[in-house]
PDB file of N, CA, C and O in Angstrom:
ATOM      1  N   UNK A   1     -10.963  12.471  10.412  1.00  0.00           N
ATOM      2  CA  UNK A   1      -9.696  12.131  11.022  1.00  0.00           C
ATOM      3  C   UNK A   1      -8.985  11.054  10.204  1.00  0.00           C
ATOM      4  O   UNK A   1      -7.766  11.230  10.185  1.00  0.00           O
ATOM      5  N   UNK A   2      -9.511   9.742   9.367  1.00  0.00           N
ATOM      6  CA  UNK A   2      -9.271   8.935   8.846  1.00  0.00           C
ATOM      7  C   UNK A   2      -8.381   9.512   7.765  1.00  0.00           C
ATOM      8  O   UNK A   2      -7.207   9.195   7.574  1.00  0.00           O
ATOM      9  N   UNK A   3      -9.087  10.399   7.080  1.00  0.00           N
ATOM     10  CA  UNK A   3      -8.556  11.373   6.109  1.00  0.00           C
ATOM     11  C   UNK A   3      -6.958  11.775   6.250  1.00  0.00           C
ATOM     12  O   UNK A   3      -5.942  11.192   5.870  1.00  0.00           O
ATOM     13  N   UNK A   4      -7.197  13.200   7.062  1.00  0.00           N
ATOM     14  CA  UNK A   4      -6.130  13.506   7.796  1.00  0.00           C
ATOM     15  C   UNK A   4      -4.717  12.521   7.972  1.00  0.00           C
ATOM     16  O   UNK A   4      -3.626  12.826   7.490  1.00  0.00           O
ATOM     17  N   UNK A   5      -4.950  11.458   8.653  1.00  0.00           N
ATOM     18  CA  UNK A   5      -4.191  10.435   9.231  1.00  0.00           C
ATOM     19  C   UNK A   5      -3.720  10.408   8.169  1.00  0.00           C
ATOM     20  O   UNK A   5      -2.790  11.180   7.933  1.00  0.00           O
ATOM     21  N   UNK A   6      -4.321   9.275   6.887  1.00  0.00           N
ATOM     22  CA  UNK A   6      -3.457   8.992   6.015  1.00  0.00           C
ATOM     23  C   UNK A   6      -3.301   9.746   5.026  1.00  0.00           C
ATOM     24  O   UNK A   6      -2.662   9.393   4.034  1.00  0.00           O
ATOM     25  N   UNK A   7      -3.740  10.648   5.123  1.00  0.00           N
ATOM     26  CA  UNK A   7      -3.451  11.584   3.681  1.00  0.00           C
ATOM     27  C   UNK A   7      -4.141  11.817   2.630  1.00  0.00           C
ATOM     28  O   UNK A   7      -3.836  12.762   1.901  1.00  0.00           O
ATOM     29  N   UNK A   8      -5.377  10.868   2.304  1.00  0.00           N
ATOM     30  CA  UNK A   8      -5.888  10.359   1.797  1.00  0.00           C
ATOM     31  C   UNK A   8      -7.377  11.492   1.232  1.00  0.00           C
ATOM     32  O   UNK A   8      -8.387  10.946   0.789  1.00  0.00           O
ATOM     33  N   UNK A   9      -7.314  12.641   1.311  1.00  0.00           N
ATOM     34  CA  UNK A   9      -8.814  13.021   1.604  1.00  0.00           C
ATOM     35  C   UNK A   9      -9.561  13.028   0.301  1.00  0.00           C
ATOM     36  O   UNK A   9     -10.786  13.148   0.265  1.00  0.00           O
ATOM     37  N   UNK A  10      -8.663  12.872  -0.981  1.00  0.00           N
ATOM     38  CA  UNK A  10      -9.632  13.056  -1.600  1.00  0.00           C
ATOM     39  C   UNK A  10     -10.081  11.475  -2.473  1.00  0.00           C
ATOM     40  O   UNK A  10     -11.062  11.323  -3.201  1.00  0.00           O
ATOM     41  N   UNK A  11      -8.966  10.369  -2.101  1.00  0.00           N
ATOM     42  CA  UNK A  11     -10.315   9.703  -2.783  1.00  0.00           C
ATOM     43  C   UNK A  11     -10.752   8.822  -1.723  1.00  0.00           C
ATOM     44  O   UNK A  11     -11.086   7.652  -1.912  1.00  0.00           O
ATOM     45  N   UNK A  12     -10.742   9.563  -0.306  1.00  0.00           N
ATOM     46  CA  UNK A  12     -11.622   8.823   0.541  1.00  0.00           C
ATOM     47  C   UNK A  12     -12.872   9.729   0.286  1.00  0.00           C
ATOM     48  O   UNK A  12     -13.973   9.323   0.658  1.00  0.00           O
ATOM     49  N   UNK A  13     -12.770  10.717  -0.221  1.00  0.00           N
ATOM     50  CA  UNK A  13     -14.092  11.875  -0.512  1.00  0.00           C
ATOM     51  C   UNK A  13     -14.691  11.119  -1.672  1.00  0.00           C
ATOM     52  O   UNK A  13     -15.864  10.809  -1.465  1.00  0.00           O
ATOM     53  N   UNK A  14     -14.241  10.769  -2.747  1.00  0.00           N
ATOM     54  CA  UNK A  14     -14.594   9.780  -4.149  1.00  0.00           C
ATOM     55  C   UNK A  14     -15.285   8.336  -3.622  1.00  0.00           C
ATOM     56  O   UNK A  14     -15.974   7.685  -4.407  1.00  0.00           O
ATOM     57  N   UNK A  15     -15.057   7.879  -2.246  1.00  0.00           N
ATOM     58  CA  UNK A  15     -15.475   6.384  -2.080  1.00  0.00           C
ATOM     59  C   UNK A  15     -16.626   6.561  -1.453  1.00  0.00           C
ATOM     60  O   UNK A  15     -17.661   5.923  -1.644  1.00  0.00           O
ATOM     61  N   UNK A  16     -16.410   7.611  -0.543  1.00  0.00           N
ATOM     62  CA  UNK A  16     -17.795   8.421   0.429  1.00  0.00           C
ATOM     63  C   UNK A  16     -18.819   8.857  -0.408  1.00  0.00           C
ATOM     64  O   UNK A  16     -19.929   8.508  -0.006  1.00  0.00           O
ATOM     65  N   UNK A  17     -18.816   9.649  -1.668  1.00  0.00           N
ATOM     66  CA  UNK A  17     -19.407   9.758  -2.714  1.00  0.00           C
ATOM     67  C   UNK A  17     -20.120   8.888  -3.366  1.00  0.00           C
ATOM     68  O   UNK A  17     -21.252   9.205  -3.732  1.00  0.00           O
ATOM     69  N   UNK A  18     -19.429   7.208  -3.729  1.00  0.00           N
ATOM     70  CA  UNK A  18     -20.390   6.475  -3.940  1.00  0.00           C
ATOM     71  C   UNK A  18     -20.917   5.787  -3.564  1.00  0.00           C
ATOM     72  O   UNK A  18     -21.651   4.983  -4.139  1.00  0.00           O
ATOM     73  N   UNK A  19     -20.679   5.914  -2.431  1.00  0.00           N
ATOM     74  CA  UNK A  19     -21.329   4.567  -1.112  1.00  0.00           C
ATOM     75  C   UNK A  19     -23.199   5.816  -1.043  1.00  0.00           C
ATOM     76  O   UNK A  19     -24.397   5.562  -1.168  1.00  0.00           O
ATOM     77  N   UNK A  20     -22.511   6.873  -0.825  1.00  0.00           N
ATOM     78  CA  UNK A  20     -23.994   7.784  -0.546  1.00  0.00           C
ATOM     79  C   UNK A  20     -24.646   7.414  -1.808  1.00  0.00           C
ATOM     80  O   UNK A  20     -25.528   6.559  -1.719  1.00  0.00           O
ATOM     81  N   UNK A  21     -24.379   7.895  -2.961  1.00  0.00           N
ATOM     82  CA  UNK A  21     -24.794   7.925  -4.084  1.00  0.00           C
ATOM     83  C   UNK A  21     -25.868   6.610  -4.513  1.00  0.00           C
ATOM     84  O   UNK A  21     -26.897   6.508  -5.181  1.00  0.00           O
ATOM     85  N   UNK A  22     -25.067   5.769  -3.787  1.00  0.00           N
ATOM     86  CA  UNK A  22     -26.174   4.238  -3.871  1.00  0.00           C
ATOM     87  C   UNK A  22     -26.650   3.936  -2.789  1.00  0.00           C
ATOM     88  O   UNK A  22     -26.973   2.773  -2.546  1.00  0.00           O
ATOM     89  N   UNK A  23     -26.778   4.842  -1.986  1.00  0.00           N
ATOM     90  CA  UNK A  23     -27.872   4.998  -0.786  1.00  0.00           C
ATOM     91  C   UNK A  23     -27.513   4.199   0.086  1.00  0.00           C
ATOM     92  O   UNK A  23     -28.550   3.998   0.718  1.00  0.00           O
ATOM     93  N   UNK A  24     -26.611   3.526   0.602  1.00  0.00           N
ATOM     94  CA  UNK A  24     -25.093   3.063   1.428  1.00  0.00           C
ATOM     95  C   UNK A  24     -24.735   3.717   2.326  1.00  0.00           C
ATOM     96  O   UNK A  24     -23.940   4.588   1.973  1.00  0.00           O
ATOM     97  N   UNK A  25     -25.068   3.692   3.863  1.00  0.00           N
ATOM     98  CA  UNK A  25     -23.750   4.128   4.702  1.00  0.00           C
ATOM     99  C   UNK A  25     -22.440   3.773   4.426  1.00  0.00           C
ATOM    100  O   UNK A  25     -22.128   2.694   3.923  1.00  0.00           O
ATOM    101  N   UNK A  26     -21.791   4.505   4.689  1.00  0.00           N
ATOM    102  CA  UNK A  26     -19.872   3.985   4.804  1.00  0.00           C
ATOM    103  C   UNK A  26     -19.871   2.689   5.873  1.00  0.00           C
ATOM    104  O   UNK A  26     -20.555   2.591   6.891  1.00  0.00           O
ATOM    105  N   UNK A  27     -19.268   2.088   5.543  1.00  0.00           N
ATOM    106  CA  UNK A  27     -18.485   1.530   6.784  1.00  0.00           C
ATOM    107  C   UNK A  27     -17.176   1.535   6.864  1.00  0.00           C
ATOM    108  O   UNK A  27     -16.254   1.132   6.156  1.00  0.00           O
ATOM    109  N   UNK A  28     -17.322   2.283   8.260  1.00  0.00           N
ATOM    110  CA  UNK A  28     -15.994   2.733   8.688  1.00  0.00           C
ATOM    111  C   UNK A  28     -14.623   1.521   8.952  1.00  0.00           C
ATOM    112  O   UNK A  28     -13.448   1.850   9.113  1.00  0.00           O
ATOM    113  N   UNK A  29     -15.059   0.337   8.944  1.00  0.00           N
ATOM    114  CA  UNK A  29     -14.048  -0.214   9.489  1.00  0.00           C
ATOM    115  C   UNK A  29     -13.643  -1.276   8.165  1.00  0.00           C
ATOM    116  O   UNK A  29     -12.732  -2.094   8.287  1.00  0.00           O
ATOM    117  N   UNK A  30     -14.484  -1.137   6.841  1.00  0.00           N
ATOM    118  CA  UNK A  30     -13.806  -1.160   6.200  1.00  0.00           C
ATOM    119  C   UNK A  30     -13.365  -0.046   4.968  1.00  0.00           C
ATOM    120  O   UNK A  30     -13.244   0.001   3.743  1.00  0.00           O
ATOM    121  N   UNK A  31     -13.260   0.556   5.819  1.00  0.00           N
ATOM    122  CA  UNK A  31     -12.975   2.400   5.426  1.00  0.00           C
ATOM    123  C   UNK A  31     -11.080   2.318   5.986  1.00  0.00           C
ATOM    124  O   UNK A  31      -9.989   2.668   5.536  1.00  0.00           O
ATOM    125  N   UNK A  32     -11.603   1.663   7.154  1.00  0.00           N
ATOM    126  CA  UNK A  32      -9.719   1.607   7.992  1.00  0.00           C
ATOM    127  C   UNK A  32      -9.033   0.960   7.246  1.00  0.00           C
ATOM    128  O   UNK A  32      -7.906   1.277   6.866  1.00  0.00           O
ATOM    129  N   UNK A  33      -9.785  -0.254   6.884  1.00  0.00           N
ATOM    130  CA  UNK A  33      -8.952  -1.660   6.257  1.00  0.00           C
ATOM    131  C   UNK A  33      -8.300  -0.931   4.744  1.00  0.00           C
ATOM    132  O   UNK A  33      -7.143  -1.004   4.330  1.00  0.00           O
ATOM    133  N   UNK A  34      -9.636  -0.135   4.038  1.00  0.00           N
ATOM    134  CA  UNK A  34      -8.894  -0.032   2.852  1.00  0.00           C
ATOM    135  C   UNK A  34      -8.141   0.977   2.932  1.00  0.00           C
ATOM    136  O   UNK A  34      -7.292   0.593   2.127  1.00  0.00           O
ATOM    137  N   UNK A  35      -7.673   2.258   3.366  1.00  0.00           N
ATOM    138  CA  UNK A  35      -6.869   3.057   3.202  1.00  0.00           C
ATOM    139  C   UNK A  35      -5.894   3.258   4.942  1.00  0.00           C
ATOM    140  O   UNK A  35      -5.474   4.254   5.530  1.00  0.00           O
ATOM    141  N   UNK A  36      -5.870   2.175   5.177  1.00  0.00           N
ATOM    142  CA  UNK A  36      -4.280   1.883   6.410  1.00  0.00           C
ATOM    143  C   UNK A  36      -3.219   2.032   6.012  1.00  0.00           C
ATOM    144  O   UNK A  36      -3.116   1.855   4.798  1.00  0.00           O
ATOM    145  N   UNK A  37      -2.402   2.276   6.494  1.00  0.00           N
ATOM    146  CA  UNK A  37      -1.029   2.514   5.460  1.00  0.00           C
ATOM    147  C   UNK A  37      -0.318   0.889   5.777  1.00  0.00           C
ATOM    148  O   UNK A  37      -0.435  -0.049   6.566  1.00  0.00           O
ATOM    149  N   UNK A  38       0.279   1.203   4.871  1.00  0.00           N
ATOM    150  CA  UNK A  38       1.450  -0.520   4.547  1.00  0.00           C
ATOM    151  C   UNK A  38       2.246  -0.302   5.599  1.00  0.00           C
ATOM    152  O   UNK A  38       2.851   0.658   6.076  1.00  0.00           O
ATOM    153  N   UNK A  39       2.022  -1.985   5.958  1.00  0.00           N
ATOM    154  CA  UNK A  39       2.817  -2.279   6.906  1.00  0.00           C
ATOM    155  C   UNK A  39       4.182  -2.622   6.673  1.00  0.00           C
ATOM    156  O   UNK A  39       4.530  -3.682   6.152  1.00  0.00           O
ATOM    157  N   UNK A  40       5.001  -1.668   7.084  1.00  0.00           N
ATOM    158  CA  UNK A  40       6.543  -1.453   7.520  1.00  0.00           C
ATOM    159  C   UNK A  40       7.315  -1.709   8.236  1.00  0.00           C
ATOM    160  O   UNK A  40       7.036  -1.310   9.366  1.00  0.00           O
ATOM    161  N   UNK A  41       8.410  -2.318   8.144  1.00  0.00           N
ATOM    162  CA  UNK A  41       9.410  -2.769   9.351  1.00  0.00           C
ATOM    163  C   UNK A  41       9.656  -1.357  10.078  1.00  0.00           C
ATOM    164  O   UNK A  41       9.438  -0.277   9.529  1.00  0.00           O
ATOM    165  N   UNK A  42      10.121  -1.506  11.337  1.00  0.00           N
ATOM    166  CA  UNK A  42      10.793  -0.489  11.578  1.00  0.00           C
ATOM    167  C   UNK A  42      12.767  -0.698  12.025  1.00  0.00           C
ATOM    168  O   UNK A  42      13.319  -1.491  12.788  1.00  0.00           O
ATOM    169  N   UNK A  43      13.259   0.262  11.258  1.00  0.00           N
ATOM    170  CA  UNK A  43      14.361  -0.040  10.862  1.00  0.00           C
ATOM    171  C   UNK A  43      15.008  -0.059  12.267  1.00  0.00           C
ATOM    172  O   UNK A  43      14.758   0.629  13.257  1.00  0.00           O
ATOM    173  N   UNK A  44      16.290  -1.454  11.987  1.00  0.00           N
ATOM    174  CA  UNK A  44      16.839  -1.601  13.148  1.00  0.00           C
ATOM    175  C   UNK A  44      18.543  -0.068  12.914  1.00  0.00           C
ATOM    176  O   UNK A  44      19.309   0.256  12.006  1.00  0.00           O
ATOM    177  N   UNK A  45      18.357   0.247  14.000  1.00  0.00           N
ATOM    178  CA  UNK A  45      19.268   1.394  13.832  1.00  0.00           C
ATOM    179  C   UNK A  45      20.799   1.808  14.464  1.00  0.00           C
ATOM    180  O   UNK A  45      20.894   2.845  15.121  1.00  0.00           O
ATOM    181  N   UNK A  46      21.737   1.129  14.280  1.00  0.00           N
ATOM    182  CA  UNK A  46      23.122   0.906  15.513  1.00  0.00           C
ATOM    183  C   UNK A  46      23.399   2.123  15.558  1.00  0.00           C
ATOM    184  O   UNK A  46      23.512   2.917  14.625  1.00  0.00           O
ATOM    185  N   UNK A  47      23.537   2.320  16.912  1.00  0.00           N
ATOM    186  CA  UNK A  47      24.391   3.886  17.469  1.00  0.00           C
ATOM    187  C   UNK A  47      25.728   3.359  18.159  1.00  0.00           C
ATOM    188  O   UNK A  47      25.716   2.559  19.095  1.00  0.00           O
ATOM    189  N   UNK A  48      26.999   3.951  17.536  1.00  0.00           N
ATOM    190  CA  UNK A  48      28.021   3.857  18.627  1.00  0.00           C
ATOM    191  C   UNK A  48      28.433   4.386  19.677  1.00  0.00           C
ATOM    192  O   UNK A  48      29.432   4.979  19.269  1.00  0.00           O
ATOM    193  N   UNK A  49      28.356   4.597  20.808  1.00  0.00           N
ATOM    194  CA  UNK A  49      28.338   5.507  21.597  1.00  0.00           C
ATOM    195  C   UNK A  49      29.448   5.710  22.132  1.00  0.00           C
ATOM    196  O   UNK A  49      30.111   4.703  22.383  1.00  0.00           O
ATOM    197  N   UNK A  50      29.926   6.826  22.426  1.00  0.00           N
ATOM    198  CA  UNK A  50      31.289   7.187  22.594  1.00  0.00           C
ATOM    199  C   UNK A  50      31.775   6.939  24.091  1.00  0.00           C
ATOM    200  O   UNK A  50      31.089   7.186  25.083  1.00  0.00           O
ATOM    201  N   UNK A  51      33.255   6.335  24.103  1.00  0.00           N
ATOM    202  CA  UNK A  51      33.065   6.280  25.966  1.00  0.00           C
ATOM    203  C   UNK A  51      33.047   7.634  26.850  1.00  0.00           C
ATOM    204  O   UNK A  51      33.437   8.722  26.426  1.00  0.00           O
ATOM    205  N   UNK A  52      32.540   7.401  28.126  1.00  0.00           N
ATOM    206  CA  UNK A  52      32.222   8.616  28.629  1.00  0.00           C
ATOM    207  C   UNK A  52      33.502   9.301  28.904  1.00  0.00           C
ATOM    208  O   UNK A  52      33.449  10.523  29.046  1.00  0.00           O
ATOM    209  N   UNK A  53      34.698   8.679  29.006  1.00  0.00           N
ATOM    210  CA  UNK A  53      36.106   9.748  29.358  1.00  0.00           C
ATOM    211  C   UNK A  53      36.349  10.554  28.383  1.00  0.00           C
ATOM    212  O   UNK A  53      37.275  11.366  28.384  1.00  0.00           O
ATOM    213  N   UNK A  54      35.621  10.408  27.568  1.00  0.00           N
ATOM    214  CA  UNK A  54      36.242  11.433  26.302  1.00  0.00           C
ATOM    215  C   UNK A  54      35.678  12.558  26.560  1.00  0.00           C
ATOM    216  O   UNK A  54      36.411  13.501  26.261  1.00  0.00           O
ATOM    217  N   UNK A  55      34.516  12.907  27.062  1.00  0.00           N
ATOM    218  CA  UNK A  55      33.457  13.556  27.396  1.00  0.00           C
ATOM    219  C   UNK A  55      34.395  14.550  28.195  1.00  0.00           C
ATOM    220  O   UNK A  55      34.521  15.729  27.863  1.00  0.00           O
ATOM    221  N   UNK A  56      35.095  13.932  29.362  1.00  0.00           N
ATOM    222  CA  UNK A  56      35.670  14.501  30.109  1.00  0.00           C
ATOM    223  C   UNK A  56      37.492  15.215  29.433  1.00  0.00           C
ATOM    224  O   UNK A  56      38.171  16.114  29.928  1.00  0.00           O
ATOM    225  N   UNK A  57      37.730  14.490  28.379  1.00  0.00           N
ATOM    226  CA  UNK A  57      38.548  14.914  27.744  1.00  0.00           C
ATOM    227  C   UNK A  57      38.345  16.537  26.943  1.00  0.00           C
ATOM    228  O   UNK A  57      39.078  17.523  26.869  1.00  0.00           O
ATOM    229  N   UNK A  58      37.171  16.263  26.496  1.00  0.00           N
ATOM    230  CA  UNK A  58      36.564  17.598  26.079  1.00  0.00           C
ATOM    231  C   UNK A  58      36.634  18.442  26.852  1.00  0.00           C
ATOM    232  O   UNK A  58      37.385  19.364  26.533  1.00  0.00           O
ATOM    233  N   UNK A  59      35.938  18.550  28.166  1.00  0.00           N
ATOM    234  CA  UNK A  59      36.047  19.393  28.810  1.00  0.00           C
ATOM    235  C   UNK A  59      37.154  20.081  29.672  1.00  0.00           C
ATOM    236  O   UNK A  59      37.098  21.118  30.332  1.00  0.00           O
ATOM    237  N   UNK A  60      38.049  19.306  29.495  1.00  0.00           N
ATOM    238  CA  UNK A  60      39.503  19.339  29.960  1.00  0.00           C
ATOM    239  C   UNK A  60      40.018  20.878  28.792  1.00  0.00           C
ATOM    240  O   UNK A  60      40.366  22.009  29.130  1.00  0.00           O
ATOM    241  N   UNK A  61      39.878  20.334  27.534  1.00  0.00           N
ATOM    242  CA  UNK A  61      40.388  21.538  26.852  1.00  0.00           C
ATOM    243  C   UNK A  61      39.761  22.779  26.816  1.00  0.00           C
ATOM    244  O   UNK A  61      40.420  23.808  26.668  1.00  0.00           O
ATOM    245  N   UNK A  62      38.690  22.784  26.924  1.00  0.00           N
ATOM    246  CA  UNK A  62      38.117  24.343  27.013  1.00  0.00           C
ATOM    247  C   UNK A  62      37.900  24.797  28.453  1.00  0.00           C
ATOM    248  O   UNK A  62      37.622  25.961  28.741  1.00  0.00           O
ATOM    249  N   UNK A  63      38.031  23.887  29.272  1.00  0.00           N
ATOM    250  CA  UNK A  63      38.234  24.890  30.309  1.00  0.00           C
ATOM    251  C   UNK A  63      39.069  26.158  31.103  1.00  0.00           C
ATOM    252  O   UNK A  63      40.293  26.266  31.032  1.00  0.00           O
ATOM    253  N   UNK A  64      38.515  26.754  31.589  1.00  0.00           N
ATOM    254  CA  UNK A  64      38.817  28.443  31.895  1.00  0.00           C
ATOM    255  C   UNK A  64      39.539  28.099  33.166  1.00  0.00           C
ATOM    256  O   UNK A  64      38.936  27.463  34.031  1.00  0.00           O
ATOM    257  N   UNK A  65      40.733  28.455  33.338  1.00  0.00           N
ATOM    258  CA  UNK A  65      41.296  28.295  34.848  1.00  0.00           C
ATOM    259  C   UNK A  65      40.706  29.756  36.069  1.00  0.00           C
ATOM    260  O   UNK A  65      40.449  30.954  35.954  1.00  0.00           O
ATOM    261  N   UNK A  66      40.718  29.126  36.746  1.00  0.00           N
ATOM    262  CA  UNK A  66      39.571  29.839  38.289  1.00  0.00           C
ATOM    263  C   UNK A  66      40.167  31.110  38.202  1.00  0.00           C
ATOM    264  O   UNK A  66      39.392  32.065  38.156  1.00  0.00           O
ATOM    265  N   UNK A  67      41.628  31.374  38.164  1.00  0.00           N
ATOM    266  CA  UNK A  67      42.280  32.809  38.020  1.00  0.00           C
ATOM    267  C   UNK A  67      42.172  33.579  36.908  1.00  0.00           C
ATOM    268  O   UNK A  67      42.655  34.709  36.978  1.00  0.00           O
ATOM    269  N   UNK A  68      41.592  33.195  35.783  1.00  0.00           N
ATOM    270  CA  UNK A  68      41.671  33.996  34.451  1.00  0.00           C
ATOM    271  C   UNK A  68      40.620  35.005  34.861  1.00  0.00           C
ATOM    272  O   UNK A  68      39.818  34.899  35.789  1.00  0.00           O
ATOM    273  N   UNK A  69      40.806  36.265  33.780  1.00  0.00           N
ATOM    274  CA  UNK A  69      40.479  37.321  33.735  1.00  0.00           C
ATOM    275  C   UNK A  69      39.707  37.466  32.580  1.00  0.00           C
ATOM    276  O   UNK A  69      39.340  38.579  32.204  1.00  0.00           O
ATOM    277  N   UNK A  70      39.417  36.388  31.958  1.00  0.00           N
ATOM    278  CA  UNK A  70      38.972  36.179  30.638  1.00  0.00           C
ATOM    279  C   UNK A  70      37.545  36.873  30.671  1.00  0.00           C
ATOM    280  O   UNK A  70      37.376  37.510  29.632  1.00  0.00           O
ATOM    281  N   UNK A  71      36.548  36.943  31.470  1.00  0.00           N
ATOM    282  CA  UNK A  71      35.465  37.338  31.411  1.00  0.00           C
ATOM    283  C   UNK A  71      35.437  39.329  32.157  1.00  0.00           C
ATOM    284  O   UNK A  71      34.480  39.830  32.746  1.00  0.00           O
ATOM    285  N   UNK A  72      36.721  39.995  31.861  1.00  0.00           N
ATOM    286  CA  UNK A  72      36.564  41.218  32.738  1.00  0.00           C
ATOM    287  C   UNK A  72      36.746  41.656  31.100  1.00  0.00           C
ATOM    288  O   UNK A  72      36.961  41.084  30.031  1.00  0.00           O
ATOM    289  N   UNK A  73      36.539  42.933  31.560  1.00  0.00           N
ATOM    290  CA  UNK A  73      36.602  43.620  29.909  1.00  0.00           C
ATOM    291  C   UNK A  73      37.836  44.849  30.393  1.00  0.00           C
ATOM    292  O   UNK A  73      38.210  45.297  31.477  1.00  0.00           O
ATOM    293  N   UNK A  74      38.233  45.105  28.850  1.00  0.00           N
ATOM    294  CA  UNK A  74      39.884  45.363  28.794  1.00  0.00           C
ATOM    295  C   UNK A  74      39.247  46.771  28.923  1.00  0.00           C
ATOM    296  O   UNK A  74      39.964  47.771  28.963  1.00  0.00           O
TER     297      UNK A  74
END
């Protein structure tokens, strides 16, 4: 899963390799430490949001008046 997560599989497969190789369990938690990903701001992001009457302005123009025939076929 460590793998996976960061992307990392093959030279977490190369570090796993020599930890066995010299007769070494892994340790996992500094298995986390070394391949964690960099720590990143997370970007501050402004949305303008539109006022809601416009919303209603929109819908003002495409609407279908109750008497149209628009949906019968010719």
């Amino acid at each position: 899963m460590l793998a996976h997560e960061r992307a990392c599989e093959a030279e977490l497969a190369d570090v796993l390799a020599v930890e066995i190789d010299a007769g070494r369990l892994p340790d996992l938690a500094a298995l986390r430490a070394r391949f964690r990903p960099e720590e990143t701001p997370i970007p501050n992001v402004a949305v303008d949001l539109v006022p809601l009457g416009a919303y209603d302005e929109l819908a003002g123009i495409f609407a279908v008046p109750a008497n149209s025939n628009s949906g019968v076929a010719a």
